[in-house]
N, C-alpha and C positions, 0 to 999 in steps of 0.2 A: 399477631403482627410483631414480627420483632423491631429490635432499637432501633435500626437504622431504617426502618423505615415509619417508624415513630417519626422518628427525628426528621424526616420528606413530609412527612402530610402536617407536623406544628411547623416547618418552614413555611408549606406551601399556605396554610390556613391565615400565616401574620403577616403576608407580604404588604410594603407600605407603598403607598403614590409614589414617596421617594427614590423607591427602590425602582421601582419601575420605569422612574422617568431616567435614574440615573443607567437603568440597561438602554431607554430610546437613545439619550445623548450618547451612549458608546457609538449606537449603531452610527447616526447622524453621524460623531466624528471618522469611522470608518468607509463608512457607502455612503452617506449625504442624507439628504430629508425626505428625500422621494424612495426611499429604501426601506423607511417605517413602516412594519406590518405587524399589526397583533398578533398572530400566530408565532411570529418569529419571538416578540419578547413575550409572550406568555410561555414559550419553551424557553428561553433564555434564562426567566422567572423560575422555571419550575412552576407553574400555576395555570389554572385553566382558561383559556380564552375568558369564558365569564368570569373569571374574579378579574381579568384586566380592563371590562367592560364594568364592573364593580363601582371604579374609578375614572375609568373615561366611557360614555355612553356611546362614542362612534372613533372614528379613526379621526377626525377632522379635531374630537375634544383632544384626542393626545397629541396630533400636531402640535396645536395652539398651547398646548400645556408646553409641550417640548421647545417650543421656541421659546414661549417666557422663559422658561429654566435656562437655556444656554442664555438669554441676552441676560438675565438675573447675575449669572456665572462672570458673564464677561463685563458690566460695569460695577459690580459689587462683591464677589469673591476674589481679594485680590490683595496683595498688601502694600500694592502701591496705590497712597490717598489721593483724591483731586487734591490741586494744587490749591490754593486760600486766594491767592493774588496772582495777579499778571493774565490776562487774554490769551497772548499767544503761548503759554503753556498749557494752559488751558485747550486749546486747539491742539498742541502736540502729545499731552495727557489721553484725550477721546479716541484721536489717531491711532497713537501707539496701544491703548487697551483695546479696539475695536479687531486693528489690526492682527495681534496676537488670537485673538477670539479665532477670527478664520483661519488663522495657522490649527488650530486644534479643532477646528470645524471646516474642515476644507469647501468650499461651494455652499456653505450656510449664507452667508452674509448677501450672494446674490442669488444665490433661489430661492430664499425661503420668502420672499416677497409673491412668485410666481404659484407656489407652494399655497400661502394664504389665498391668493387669489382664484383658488381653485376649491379651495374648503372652506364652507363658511364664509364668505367675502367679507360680509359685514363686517364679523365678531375678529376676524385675521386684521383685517386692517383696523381695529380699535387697540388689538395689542400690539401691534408696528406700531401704531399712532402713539400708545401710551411712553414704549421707552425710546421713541424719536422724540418727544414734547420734554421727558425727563432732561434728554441731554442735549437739547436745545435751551433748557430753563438754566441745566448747570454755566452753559457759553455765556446766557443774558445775564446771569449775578455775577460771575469773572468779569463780562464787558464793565460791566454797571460801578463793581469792585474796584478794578484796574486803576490806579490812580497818576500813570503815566500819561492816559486816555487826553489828548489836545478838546481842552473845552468847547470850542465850537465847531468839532465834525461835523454832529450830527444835527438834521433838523425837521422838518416837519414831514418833508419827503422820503430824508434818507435817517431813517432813522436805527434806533440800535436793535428793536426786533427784527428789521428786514434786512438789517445786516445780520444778524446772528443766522438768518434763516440763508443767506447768499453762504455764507462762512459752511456752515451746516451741511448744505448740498454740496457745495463743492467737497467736503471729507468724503461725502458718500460717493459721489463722482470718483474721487482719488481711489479709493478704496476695490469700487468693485471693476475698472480698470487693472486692478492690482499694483497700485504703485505702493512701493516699500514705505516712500518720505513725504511729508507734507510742507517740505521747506518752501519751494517755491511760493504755494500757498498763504504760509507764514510772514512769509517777505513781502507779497501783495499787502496783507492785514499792515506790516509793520509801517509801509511806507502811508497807507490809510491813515492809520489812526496817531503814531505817535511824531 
């Protein structure tokens, strides 16, 4: 065996999860979610369908892994931080990172719910579930934070979970519509609460 192909089979022998998720998310950003096929990135990889089954035991586990990774991507790889104060930036902060996300993941943000819902139901909607709850929790500590907030909004009916959860939907609404802004939106919250 000579060096260079020394050098193909200690490639192909160390490849990481990382590696491999980070070939799914190209694909995803290129063709969409429904374009994931193991054969595709085990040749992408250099590696053999079994060592990408190694790491994922079906096509449904690298889904789910691939979606975390890109929403991981889109609210935590970033160097712009949530805001500390204020609600409505906080609403314009999730907008504007969400937003950006589907720019580099074209059709992720509204299929990959139909996507889940086809692989694993359960286990797909527990990881939707987890990073919708994250940033619905980041909205509730800005509400809660906000100290603009007119003290008697809210009350036993209308309260600030079930507005964060009104405020919430409607992003997602704007979002897979495709709308650029969430001003209007913002404007709603503004004449709300302060």
């Amino acid at each position: 065996m000579n060096y260079v192909h020394f050098e193909i089979a200690m490639k192909t022998q160390h490849i990481s999860q990382e590696a491999i998720l980070s070939v799914a998310k190209e694909i995803v950003s290129r063709s969409g979610i429904n374009a994931l096929n193991i054969r595709t990135i085990a040749q992408r990889c250099s590696i053999s369908v079994g060592s990408v089954y190694n790491y994922f035991p079906s096509k449904g586990d690298l889904v789910i892994a691939t979606i975390g990774s890109i929403w991981r991507e889109i609210l935590f790889d970033s160097k712009s931080s949530q805001p500390k104060l204020g609600f409505i930036e906080n609403i314009q902060w999730l907008f504007d990172k969400i937003h950006k996300g589907s720019e580099t993941y074209p059709s992720f943000f509204s299929v990959h719910p139909m996507s889940l819902a086809n692989v694993y139901k359960k286990t797909g909607r527990d990881v939707m579930h987890q990073y919708f709850l994250y940033m619905k929790q980041g909205l509730l500590t800005a509400l809660e934070q906000d100290p603009y907030v007119k003290k008697d909004v809210f009350s036993d009916t209308f309260t600030q979970v079930s507005f964060v959860d009104f405020v919430f939907s409607n992003i997602l609404t704007l979002l897979t519509n495709g709308k650029k802004s969430c001003t209007y939106l913002s404007e709603i919250v503004r004449h709300i609460l302060y």
